[in-house]
C-alpha positions as a printed NumPy array, in Angstrom:
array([[ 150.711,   66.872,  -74.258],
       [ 151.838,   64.855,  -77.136],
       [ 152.233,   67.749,  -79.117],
       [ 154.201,   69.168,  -76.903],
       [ 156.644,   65.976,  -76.551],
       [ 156.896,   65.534,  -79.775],
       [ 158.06 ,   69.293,  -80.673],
       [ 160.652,   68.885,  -78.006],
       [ 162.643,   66.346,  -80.461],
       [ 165.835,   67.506,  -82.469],
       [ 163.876,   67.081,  -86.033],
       [ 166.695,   64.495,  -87.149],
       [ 165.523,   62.584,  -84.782],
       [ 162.014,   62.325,  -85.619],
       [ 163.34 ,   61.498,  -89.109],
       [ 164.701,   58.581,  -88.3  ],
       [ 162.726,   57.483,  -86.43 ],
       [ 160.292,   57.002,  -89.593],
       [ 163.199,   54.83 ,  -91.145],
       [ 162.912,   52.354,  -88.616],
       [ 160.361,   49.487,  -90.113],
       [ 160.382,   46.569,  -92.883],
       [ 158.63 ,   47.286,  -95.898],
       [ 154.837,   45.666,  -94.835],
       [ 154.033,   43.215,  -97.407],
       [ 149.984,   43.461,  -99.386],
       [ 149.17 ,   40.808,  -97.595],
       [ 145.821,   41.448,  -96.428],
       [ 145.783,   40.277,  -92.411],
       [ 142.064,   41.715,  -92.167],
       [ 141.545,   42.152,  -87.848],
       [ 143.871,   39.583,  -86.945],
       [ 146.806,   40.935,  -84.911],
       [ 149.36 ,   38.127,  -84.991],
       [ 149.771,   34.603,  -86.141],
       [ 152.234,   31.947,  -85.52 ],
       [ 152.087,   28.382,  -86.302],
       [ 153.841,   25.257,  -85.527],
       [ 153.563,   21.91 ,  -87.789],
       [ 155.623,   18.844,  -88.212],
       [ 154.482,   16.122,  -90.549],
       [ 150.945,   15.421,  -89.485],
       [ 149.634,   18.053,  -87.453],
       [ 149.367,   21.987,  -87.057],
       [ 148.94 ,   23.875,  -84.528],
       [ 148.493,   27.707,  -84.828],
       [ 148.109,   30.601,  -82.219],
       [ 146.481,   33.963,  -83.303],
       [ 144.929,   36.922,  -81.603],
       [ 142.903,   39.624,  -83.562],
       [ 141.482,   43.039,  -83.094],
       [ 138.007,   42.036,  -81.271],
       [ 136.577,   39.079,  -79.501],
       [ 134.307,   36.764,  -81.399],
       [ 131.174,   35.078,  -79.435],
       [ 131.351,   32.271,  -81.599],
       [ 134.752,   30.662,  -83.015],
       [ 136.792,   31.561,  -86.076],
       [ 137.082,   28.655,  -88.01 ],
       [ 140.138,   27.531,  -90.095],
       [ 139.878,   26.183,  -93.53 ],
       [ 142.766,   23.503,  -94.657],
       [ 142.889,   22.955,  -98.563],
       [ 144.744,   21.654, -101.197],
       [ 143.312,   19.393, -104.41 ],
       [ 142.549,   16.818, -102.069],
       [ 141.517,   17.859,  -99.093],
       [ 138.761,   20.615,  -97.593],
       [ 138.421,   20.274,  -93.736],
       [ 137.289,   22.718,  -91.805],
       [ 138.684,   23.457,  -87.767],
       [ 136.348,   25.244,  -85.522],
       [ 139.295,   27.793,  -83.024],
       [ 139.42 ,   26.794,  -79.749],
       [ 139.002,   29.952,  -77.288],
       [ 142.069,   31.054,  -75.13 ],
       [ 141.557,   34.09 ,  -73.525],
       [ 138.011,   35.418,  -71.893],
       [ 137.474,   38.071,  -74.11 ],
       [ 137.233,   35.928,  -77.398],
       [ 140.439,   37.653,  -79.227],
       [ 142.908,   34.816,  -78.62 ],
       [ 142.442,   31.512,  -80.351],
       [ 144.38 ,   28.531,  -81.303],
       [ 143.612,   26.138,  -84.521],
       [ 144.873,   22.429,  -83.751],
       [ 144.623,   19.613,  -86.733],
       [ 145.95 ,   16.234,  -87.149],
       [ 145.996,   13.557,  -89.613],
       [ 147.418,   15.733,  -92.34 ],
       [ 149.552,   14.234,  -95.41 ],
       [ 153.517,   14.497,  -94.61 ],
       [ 155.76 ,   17.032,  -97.114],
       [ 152.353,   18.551,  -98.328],
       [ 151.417,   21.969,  -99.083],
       [ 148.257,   23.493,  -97.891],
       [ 146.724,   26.571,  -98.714],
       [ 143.967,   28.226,  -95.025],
       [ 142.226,   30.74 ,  -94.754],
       [ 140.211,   32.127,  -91.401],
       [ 136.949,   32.624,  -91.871],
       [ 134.193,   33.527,  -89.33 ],
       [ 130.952,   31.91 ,  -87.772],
       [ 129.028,   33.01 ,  -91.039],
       [ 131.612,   31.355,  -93.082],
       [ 133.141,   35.445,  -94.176],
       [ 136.805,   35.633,  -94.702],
       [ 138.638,   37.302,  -92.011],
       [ 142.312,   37.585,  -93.736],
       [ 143.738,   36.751,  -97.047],
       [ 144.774,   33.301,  -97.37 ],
       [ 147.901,   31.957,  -96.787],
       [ 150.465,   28.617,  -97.555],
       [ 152.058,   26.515,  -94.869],
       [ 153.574,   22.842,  -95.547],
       [ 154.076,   20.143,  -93.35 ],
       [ 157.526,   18.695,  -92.39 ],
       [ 158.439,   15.417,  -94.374],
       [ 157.941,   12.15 ,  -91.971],
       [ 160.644,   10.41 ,  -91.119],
       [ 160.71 ,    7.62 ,  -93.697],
       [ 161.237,   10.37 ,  -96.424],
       [ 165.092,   12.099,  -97.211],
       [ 165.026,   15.451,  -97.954],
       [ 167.979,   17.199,  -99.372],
       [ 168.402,   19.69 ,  -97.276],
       [ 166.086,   21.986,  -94.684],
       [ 167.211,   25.338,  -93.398],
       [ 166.552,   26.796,  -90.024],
       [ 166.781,   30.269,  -88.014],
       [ 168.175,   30.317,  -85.087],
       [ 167.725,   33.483,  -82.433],
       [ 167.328,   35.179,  -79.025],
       [ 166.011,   37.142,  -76.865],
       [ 163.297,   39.418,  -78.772],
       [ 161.803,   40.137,  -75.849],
       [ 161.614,   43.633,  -73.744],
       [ 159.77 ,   46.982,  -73.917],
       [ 159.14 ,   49.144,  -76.93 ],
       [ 162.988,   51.11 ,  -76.806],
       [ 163.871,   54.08 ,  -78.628],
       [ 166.448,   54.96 ,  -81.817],
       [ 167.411,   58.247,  -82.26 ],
       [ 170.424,   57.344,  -84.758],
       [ 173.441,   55.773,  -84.941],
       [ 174.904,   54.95 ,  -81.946],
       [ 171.886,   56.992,  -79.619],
       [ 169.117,   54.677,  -78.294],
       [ 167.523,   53.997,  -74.816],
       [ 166.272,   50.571,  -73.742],
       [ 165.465,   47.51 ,  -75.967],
       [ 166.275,   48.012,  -79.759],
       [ 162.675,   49.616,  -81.481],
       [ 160.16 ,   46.908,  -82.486],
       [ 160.524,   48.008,  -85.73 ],
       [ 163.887,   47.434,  -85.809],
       [ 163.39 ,   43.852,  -84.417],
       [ 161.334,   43.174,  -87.221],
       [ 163.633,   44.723,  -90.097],
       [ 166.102,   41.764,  -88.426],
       [ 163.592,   39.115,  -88.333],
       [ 162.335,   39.94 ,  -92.298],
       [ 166.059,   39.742,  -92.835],
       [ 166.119,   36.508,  -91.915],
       [ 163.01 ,   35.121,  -93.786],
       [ 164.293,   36.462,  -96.786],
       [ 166.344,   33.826,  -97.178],
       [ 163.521,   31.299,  -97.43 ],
       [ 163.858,   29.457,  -93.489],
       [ 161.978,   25.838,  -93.473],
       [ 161.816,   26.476,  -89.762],
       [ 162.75 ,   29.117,  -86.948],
       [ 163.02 ,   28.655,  -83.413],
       [ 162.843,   31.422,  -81.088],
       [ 164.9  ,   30.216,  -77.86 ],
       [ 163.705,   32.004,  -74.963],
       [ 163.194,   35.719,  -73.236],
       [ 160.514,   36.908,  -75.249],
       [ 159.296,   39.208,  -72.613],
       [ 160.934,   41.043,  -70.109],
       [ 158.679,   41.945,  -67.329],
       [ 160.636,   40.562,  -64.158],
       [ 158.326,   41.15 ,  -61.151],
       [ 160.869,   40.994,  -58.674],
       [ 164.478,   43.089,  -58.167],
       [ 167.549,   40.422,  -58.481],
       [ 170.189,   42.626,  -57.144],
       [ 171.039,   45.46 ,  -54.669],
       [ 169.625,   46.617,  -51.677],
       [ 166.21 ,   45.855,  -52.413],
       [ 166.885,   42.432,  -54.078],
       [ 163.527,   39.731,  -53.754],
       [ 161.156,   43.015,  -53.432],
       [ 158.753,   44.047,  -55.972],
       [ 160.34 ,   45.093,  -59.251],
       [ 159.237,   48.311,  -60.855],
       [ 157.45 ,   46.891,  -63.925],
       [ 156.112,   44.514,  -60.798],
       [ 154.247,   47.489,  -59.553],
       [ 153.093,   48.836,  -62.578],
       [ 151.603,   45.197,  -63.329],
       [ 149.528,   45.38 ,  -60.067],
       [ 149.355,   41.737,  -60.264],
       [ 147.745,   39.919,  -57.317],
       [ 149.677,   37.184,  -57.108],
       [ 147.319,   35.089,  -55.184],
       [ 144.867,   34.781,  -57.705],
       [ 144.652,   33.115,  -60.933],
       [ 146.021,   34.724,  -64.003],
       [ 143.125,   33.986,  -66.152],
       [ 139.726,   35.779,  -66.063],
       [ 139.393,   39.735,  -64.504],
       [ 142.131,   41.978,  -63.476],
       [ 145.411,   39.617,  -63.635],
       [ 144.45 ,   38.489,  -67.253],
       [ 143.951,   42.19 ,  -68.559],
       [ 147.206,   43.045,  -66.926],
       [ 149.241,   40.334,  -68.755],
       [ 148.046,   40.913,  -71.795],
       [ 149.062,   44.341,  -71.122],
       [ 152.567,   43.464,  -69.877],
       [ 153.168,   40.387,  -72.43 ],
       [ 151.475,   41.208,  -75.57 ],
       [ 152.98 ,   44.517,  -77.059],
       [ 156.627,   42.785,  -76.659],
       [ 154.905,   39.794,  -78.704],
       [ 152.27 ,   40.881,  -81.071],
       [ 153.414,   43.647,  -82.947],
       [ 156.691,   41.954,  -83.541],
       [ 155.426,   38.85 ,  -85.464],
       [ 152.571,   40.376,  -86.552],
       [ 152.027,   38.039,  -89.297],
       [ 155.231,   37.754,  -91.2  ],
       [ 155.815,   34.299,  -89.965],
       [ 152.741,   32.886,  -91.081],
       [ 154.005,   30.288,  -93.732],
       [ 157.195,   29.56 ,  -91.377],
       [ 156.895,   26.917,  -88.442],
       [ 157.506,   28.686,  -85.416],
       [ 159.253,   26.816,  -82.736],
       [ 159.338,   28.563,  -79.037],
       [ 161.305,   27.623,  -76.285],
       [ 161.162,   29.383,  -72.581],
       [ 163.867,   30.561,  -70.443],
       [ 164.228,   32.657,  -67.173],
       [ 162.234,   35.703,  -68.565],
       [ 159.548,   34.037,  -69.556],
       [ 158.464,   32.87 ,  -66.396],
       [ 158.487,   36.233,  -65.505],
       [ 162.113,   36.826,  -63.526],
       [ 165.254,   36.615,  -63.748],
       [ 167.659,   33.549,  -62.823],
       [ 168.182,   34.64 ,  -59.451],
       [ 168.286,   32.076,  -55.86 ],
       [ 165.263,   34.568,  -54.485],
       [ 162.842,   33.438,  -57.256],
       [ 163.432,   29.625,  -58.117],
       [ 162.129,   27.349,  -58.659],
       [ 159.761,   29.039,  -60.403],
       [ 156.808,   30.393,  -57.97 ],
       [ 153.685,   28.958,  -58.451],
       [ 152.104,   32.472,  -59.937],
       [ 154.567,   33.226,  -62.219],
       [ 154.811,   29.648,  -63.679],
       [ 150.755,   30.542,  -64.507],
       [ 152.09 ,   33.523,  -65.622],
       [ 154.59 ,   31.649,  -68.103],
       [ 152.097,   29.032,  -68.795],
       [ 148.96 ,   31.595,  -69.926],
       [ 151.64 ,   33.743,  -71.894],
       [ 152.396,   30.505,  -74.214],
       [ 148.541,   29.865,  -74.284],
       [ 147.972,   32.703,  -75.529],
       [ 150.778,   33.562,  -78.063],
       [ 153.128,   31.052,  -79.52 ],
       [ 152.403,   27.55 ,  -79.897],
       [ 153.487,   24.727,  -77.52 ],
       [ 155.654,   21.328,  -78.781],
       [ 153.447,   18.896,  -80.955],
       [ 153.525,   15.295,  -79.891],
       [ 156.696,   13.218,  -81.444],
       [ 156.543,    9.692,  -81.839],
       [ 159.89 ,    9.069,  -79.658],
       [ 159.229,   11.61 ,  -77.392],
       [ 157.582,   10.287,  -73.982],
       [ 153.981,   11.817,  -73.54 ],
       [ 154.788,   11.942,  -69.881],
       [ 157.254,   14.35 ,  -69.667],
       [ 156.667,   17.525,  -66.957],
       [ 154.74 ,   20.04 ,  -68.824],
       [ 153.065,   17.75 ,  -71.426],
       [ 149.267,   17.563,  -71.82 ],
       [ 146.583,   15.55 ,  -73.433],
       [ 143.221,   16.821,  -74.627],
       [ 141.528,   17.608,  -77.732],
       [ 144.438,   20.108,  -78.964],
       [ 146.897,   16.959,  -79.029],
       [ 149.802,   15.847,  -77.293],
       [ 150.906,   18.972,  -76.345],
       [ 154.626,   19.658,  -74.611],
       [ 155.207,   23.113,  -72.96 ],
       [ 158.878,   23.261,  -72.416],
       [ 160.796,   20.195,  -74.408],
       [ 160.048,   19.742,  -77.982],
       [ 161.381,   18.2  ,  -81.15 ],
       [ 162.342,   19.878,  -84.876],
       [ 161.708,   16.792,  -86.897],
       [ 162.26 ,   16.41 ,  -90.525],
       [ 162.056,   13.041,  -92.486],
       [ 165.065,   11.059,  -91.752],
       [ 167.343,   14.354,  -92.329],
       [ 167.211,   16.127,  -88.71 ],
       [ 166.264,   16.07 ,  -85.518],
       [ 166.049,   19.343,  -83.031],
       [ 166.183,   18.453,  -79.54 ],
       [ 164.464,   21.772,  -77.233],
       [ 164.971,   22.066,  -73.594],
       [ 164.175,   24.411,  -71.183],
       [ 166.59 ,   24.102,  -68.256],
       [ 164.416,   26.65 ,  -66.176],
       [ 160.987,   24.882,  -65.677],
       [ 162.164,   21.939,  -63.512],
       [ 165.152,   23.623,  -61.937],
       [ 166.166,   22.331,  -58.803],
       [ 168.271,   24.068,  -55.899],
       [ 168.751,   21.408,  -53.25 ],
       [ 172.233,   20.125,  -52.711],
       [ 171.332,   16.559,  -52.609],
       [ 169.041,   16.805,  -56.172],
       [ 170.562,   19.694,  -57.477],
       [ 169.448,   19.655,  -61.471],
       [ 168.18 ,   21.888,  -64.197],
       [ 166.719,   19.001,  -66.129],
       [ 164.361,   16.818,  -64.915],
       [ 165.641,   12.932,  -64.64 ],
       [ 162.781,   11.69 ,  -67.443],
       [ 163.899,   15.009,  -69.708],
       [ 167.526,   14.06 ,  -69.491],
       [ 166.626,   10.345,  -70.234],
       [ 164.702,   11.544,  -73.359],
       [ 167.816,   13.572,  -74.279],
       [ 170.485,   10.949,  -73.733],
       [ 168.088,    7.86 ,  -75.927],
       [ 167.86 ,   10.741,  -78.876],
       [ 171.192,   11.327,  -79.005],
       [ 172.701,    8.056,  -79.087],
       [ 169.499,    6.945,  -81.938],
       [ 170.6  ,    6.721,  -85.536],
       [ 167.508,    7.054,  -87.572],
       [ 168.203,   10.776,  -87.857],
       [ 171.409,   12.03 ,  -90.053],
       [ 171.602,   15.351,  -87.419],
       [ 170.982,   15.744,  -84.289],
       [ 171.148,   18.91 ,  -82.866],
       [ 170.877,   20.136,  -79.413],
       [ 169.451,   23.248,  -78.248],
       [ 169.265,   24.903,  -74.944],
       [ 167.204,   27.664,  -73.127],
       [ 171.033,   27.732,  -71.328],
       [ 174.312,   27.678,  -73.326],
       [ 176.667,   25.405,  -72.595],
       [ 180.615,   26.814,  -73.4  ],
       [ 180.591,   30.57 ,  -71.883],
       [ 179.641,   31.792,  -68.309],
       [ 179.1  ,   35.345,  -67.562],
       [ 179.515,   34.44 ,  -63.834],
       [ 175.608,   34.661,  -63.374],
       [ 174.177,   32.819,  -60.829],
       [ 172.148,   30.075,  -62.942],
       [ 174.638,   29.041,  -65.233],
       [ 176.102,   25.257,  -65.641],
       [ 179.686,   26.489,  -64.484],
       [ 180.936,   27.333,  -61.577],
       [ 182.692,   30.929,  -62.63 ],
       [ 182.077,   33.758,  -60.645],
       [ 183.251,   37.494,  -60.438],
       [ 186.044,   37.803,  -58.416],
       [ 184.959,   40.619,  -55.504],
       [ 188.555,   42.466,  -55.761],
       [ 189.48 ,   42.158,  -59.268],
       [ 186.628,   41.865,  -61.222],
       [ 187.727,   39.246,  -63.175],
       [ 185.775,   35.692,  -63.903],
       [ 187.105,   32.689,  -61.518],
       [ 186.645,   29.02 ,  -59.928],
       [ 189.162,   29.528,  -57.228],
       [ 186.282,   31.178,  -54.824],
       [ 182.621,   29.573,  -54.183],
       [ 179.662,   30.877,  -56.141],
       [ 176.853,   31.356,  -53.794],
       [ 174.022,   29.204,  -54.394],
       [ 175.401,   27.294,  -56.852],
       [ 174.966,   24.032,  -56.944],
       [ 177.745,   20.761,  -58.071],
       [ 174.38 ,   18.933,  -59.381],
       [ 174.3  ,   21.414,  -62.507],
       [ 177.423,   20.901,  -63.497],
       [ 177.414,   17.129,  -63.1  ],
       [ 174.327,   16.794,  -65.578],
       [ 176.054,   19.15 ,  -67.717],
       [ 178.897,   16.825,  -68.125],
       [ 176.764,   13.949,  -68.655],
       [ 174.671,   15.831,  -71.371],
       [ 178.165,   16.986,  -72.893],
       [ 179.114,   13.434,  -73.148],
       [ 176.258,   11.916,  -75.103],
       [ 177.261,   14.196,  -77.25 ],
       [ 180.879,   13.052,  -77.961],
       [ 179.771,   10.145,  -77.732],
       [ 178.047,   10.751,  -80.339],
       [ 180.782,    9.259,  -83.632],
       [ 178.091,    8.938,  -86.012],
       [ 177.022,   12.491,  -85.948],
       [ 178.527,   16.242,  -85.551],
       [ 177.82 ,   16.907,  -81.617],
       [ 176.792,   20.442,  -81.999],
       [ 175.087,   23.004,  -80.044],
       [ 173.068,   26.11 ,  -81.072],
       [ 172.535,   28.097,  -78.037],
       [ 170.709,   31.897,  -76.83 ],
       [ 169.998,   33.878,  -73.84 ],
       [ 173.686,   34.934,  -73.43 ],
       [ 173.03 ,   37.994,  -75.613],
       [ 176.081,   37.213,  -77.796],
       [ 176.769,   35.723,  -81.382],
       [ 179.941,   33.589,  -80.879],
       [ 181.29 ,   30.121,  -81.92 ],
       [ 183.159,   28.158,  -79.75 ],
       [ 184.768,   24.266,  -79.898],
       [ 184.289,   22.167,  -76.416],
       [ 187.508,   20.056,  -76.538],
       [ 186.69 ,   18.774,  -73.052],
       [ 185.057,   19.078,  -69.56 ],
       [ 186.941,   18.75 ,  -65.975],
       [ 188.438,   15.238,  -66.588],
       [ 186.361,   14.63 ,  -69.901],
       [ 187.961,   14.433,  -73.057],
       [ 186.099,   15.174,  -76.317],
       [ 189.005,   15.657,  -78.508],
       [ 187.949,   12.577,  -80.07 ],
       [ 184.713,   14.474,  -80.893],
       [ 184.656,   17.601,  -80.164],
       [ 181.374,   19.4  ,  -79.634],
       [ 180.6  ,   22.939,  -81.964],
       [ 179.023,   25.688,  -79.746],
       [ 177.235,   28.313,  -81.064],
       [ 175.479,   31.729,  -79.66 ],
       [ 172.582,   32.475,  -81.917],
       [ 172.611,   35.927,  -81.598],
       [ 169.856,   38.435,  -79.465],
       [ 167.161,   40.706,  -81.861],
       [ 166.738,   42.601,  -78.763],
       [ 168.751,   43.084,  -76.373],
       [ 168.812,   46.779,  -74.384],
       [ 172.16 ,   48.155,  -73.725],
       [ 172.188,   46.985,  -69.808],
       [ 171.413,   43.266,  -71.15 ],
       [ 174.641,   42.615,  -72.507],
       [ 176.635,   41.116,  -69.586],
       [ 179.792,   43.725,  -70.179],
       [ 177.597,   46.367,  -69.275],
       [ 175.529,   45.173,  -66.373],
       [ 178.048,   42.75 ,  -64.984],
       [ 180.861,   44.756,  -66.047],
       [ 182.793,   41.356,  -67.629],
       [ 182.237,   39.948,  -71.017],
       [ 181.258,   36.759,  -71.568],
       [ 183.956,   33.63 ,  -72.02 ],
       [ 184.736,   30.49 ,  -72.122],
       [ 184.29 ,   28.622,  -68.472],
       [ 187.607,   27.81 ,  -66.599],
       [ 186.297,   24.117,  -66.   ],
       [ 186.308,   23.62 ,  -69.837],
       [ 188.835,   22.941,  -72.393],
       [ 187.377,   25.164,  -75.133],
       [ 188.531,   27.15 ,  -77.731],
       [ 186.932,   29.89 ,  -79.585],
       [ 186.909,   30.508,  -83.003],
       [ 184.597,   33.502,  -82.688],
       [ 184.722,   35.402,  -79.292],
       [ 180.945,   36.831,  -78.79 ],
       [ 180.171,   39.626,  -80.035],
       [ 177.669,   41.651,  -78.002],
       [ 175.799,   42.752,  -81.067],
       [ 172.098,   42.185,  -82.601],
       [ 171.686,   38.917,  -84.71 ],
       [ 170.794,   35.792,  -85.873],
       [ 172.345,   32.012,  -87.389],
       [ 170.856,   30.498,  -90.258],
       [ 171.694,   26.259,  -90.382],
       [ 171.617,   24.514,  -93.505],
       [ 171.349,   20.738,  -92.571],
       [ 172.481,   18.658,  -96.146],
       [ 172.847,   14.795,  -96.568],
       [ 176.138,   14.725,  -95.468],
       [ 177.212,   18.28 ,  -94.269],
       [ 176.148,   21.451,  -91.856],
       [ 176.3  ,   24.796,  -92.712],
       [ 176.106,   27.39 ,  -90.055],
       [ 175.99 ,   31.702,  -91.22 ],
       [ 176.047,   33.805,  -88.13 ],
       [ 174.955,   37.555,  -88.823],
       [ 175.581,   40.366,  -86.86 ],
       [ 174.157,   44.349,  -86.905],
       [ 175.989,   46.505,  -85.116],
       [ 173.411,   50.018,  -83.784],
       [ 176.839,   51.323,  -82.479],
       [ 177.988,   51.725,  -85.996],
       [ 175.811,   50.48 ,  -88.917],
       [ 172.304,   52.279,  -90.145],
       [ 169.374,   50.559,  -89.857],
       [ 169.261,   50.619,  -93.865],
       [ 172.244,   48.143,  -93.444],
       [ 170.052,   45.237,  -92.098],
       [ 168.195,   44.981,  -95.419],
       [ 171.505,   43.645,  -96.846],
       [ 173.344,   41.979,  -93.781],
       [ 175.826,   39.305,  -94.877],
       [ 176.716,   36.865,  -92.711],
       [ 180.137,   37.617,  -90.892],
       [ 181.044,   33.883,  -89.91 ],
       [ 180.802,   30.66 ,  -91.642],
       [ 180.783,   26.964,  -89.632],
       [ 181.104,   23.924,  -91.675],
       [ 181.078,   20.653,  -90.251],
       [ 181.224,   17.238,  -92.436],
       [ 179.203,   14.341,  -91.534],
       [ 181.15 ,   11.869,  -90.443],
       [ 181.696,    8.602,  -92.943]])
């Protein structure tokens, strides 16, 4: 049968199809499958999966000319091929050189350097972070400029993630829908019921996710959108994760939030699994939803912080995990998350502070969890505030505002922004909100840019409008978004920021092309004096 399939293809087709991938580096990954680690100036923590289950654990060796510790794996999955590697204690701004070795001390993979972020009594120069969105989805297809069905190819995912380590990233953070596998319809005439993909899954939802049938099926739904796309490339990078509507498993529809108790173990045993959770920071509270204590740490699953010396601070939130609907405690942030938020941003022991989003503030594409009221117009199609949205709720959009104005309150600082899941690479400048006014202070916006995004993701095709600036706002773009494949690199410096959005068009560019992607916009904001 696959012969068969395969001699049914136009021959051109198959040939480029073989022009798809990165050039693999030599490094020698042995069985492991993927990696991806996290660190900031003490600890590590590292996720990894490989190619069979172990009966005893993989251990991880940490050395440099001082130091030789060993960390036994801690098991995540019930099969033995999933394991994390948690240590603390280490030395701040320091290089380390592990290796993974098994029970009988043999190496299982090359070895490998990953540094830890300076603490915050040192200055660095300067750090550098990628920014992107939405890798997510289902292996698509490429047939050739402009001719391609679904998600863009993993390979070609890749080629734009290696494009973006080649220019040396301190950091990266991946801000939300890394899988697509919605188990419910959001629209039409069979909205709330069983998605497709939900019945290929063959979940049952009233049982627990890990151990038998639900955990195989998972792995099967969640891991080839994950695992062959990091593989290991990112192994000397600190990875940086944050969730959004996809990754618990729907999308942001009223019929499925808050998030149902299955799918949150759904979103919850996905990040176990593959991609690390927030390490503990010292101003952080240890009590915020989704934080844990045990043996792996102070662990946060949904709001983290990008720390580094005195020079930046990251600030991750994912407005989908504590969403609330009611009218009288409407919210997407929980009240001790937007606490935490507000102290950070008003702190000075940082020279940045960024914010960043699972939702972007600036642009509505009139979906139904968004911070702005928008919606499409029934008769003409068009974005508006003049009708009511259903389901939306004022509470959003009041916590929005408040949010927006820590930020311009913010003198000491450049209030910006760095956003995803609108499947766009834009910049934008909020001059105001309703009756707020930033002018003062305006707050920079940017779109990161998706790696993945299928052709009925971007919101001109399956909403039939583009994306734009809200009506409520007084914002003005400098870069309309661009529903194109991407990603923004940030250079943080003593006293500036340098933003370089990229952009790869499959409409009209080769795939050769990303190997030598420029970026196409350039933000540069001075620290104020």
């Amino acid at each position: 049968m696959a012969g068969a399939w395969l001699a049914s293809w136009p021959w051109q087709k198959l040939a480029a199809q073989q022009e798809l991938g990165p050039e693999e580096d030599n490094w020698d990954r042995g069985p492991l499958i993927h990696l991806l680690p996290t660190v900031n100036d003490s600890r590590l923590l590292i996720k990894a999966s490989f190619d069979r289950g172990f009966a005893a654990a993989p251990r991880l060796h940490i050395q440099n000319p001082s130091t030789d510790r060993r960390i036994d794996g801690y098991q995540n999955d019930s099969a033995g091929e999933f394991w994390q590697f948690y240590a603390e204690d280490l030395t701040p701004d320091t290089r380390y050189e592990l290796v993974l070795r098994d029970s009988a001390g043999k190496a299982l993979c090359e070895s490998w350097p990953l540094s830890t972020f300076p603490a915050t009594g040192q200055a660095p120069d300067r750090v550098r972070v990628l920014f992107y969105t939405c890798a997510g989805g289902p292996e698509g297809e490429y047939f050739g400029i402009g001719d391609r069905r679904g998600n863009l190819p993993i390979a070609i995912r890749r080629r734009l993630l290696k494009r973006g380590l080649s220019f040396a990233p301190n950091a990266a953070v991946a801000n939300g829908d890394h899988i697509y596998w919605d188990l419910h319809t959001w629209q039409g005439e069979n909205a709330g019921e069983l998605s497709p993909a939900g019945q290929r899954s063959n979940f049952d939802l009233a049982a627990r996710v890990m151990g038998g049938h639900n955990e195989q099926a998972m792995k099967l739904a969640a891991g080839p959108q994950i695992a062959p796309l990091y593989g290991t490339d990112f192994r000397s990078t600190p990875m940086f994760f944050l969730q959004d509507d996809h990754d618990h498993w729907e999308n942001d529809s009223p019929l499925t939030y808050p998030v149902p108790w299955f799918q949150l173990q759904l979103a919850r045993t996905t990040q176990q699994l593959y991609y690390p959770e927030f390490l503990a920071d010292p101003t952080r509270s240890i009590g915020l939803p989704y934080s844990t204590s045990s043996a792996r740490g102070e662990l946060s699953e949904s709001f983290g912080t990008l720390r580094y010396g005195d020079l930046l601070e990251v600030l991750l939130y994912d407005v989908r995990r504590t969403l609330s609907v009611g009218e009288l405690n409407a919210a997407f942030l929980d009240s001790n998350v937007e606490s935490w938020l507000a102290e950070r941003t008003a702190s000075t022991d940082a020279r940045h502070l960024v914010h960043v989003p699972s939702n972007p503030p600036g642009w509505t594409a009139g979906k139904w969890g968004e911070w702005y009221p928008d919606v499409l117009h029934p008769e003409t199609g068009q974005l508006t505030t003049q009708i009511p949205k259903p389901h939306w709720q004022q509470g959003w959009l009041n916590q929005h505002d408040r949010i927006m104005q820590s930020l311009a309150n913010m003198r000491h600082r450049n209030p910006l922004v760095v956003a995803g899941d609108l499947h766009a690479t834009g910049v934008g400048t909020m001059h105001g909100a309703g009756n707020l006014d930033f002018s003062d202070n305006p707050i920079t916006n940017i779109l990161s840019g998706p790696v993945s995004t299928s052709i009925r993701g971007f919101p001109s095709v399956v909403r039939g409008v583009k994306s734009a600036p809200s009506q409520y706002l007084d914002f003005e773009e400098q870069v309309p978004p661009f529903e194109e494949h991407g990603f923004t690199l940030v250079d943080f410096e003593r006293d500036r920021i340098v933003a370089q959005l990229f952009k790869w068009d499959v409409n009209s560019q080769p795939v050769s092309a990303i190997d030598t992607l420029q970026p196409y916009y350039r933000v540069e904001l001075d620290r104020p004096a």
